[in-house]
matplotlib code that plots the C-alpha trace (Angstrom):
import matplotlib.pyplot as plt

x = [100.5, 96.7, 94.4, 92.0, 88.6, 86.0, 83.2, 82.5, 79.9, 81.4, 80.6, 83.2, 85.8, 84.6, 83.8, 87.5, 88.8, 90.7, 91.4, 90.5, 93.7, 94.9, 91.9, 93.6, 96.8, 95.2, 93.4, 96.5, 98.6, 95.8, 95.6, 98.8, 98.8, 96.4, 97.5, 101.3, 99.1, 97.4, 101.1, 99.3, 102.3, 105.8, 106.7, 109.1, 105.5, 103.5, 105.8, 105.7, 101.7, 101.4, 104.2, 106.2, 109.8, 110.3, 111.7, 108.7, 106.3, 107.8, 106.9, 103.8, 103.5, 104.1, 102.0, 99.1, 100.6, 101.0, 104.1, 107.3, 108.0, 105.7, 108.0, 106.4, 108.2, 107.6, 109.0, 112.3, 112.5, 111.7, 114.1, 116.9, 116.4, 116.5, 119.9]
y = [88.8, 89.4, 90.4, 92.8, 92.9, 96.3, 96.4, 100.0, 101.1, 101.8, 105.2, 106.2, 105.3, 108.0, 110.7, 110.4, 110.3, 107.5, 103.8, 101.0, 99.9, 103.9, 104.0, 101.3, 102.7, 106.5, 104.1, 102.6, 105.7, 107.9, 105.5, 105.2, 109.0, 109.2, 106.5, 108.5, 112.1, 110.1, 108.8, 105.3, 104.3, 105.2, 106.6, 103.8, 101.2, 104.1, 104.5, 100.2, 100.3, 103.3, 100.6, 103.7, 104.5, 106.5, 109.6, 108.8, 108.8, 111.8, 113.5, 112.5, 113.7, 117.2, 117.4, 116.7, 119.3, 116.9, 117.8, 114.7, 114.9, 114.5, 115.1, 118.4, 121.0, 119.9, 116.3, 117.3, 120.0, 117.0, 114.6, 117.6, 117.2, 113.8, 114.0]
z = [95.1, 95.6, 93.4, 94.5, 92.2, 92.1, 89.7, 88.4, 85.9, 82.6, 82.8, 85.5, 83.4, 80.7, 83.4, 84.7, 81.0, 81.8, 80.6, 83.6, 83.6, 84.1, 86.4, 88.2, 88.9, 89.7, 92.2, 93.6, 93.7, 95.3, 97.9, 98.9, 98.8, 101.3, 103.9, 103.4, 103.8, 106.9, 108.6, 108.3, 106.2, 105.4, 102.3, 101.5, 102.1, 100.4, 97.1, 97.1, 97.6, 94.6, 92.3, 92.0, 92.8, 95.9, 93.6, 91.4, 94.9, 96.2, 92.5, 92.8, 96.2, 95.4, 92.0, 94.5, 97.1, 99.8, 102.1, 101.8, 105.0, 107.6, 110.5, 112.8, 113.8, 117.5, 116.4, 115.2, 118.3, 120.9, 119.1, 119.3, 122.6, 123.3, 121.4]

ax = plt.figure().add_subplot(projection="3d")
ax.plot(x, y, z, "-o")
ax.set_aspect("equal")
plt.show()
């Protein structure tokens, strides 16, 4: 595994009323949350990036209103198609 290091001032830590090491993981889950929102990665790489289940990604997906699926309506019309 790599270890990733940021220094922050100790002052964000109280600001976001949270601990570094729940700092940390807000980090890593609203990062995967964006590269999912994005379509930069899958859900499946996105819930292993966040150290979350899927079921536990896909919660956390809609407590920050970001759609589970990312498929368009035009997608799933061409691929009805091409079926």
């Amino acid at each position: 595994m790599t270890t990733i290091a940021y220094d922050f001032e100790p002052g964000v830590f109280g600001a976001l009323r949270l601990s570094p090491a729940e700092f940390a993981r807000e980090m890593r889950i609203a990062a995967a949350v964006q590269w999912y929102a994005q379509g930069r990665v899958s859900q499946g790489r996105a819930a292993e990036i966040a150290d979350l289940c899927r079921a536990e990604f896909i919660e956390e997906l809609f407590r920050r209103k970001v759609p589970a699926c990312q498929v368009t309506a035009e997608d799933l019309a061409e691929e009805l198609r091409d079926s």
